[in-house]
VMD Tcl script that draws the C-alpha trace (Angstrom):
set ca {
  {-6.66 -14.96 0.86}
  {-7.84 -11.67 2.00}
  {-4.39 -10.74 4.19}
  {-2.99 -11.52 0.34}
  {-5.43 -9.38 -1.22}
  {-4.44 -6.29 1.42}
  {-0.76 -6.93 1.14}
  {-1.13 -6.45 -3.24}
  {-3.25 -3.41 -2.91}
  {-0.90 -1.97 -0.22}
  {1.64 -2.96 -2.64}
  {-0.96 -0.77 -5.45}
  {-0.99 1.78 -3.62}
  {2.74 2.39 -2.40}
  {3.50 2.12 -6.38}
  {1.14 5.05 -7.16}
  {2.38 6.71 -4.03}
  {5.78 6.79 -4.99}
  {4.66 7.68 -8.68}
  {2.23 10.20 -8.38}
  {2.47 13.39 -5.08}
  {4.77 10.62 -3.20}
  {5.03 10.67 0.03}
  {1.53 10.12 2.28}
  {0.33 7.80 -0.39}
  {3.45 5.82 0.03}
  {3.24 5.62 3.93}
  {-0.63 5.26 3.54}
  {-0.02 2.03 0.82}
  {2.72 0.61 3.61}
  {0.34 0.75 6.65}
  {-2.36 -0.71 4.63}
  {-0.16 -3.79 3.50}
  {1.15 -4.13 7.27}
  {-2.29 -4.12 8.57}
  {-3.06 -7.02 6.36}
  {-0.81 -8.63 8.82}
}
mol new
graphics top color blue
foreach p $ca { graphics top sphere $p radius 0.5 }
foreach p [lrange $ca 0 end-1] q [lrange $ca 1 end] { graphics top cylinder $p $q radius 0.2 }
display resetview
């Protein structure tokens, strides 16, 4: 489903946040999986 489809790439993107400069890319992956909500 597309709420699915937000909630893995929020998931993507909080993984590369948290690997890579951290921090905004984190919160930005997080707010993009609750929005899929």
């Amino acid at each position: 489903t597309i709420v699915t489809r937000l909630v893995d790439e929020g998931r993507v993107h909080a993984v590369f946040g948290m690997g890579g400069s951290g921090g905004s890319q984190l919160i930005s992956g997080v707010m993009r999986a609750t929005a899929g909500f």
